[in-house]
N, C-alpha and C positions, 0 to 999 in steps of 0.2 A: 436478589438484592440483599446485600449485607445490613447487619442493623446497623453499622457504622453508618452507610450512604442513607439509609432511612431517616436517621436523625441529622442530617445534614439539609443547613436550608438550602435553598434555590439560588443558583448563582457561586455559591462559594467553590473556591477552587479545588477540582479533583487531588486527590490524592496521590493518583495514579501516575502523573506526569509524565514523561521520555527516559525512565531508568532504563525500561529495558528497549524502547523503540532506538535511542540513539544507537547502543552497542551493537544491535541489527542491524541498523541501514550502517555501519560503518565496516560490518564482516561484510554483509553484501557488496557494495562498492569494493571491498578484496580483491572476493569472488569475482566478479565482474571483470575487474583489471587482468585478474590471474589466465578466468576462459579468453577474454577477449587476448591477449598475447598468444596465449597455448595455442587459440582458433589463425594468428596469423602466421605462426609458424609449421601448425602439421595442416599439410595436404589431402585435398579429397573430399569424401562425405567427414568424416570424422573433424577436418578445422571446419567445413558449415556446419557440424553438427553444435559444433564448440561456440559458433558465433551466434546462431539463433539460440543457445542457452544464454549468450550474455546480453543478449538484443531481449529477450524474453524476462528476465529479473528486472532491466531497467524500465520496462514496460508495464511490470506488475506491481512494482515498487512504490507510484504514487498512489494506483487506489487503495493498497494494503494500506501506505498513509492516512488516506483521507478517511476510510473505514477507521483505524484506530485514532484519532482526532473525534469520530460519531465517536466509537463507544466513550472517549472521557469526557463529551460535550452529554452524553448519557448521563455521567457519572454528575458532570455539575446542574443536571437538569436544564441546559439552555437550550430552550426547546429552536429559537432563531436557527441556532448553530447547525441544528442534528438535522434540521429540515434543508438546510440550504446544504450540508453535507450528503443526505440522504439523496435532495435531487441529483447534483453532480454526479452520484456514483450510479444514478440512472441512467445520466448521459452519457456517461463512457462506457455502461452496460447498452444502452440502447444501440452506441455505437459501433458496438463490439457485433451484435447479433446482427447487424445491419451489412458489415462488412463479411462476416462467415457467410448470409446470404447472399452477397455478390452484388448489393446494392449501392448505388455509391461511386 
């Protein structure tokens, strides 16, 4: 923890913002578009290879959000936020382990 965020009350808005989150999820959706074409035009293992990478970014893409949302709900100390974020990212973990198990 920075002394910046140390001297910061409770509540005030992060510093941190979506500088760098939007220009990410905006290369990703690219990406996405780019595999997902590439995948419907070459044949074989290599266009499913191409389609479970673009099936797999758009899949990973919300909790990498909602993790970076915790850490600048971190950042503003709301502790509501980071709890109700933290559960969610249980449940799409919980979910996760559930379905590798074959549960479900």
């Amino acid at each position: 923890m920075t002394g910046e965020t140390a001297r910061r009350p409770p509540g005030q808005v992060s510093q941190v913002r979506g500088r760098l989150q939007a220009p990410v999820l905006d290369w990703l959706t690219r990406i996405v578009l780019a595999l997902s074409i590439a995948g419907g035009f070459v044949a074989g293992a290599a266009g499913r290879a191409l389609a479970v990478a673009a099936v797999t970014i758009v899949v990973l893409a919300s909790p990498a959000r909602i993790a970076w949302l915790v850490y600048r709900w971190t950042e503003e100390r709301d502790r509501t936020f980071i709890v109700v974020g933290l559960a969610l990212l249980g449940v799409i973990a919980l979910g996760g382990a559930l379905a590798l198990a074959g549960i479900g």
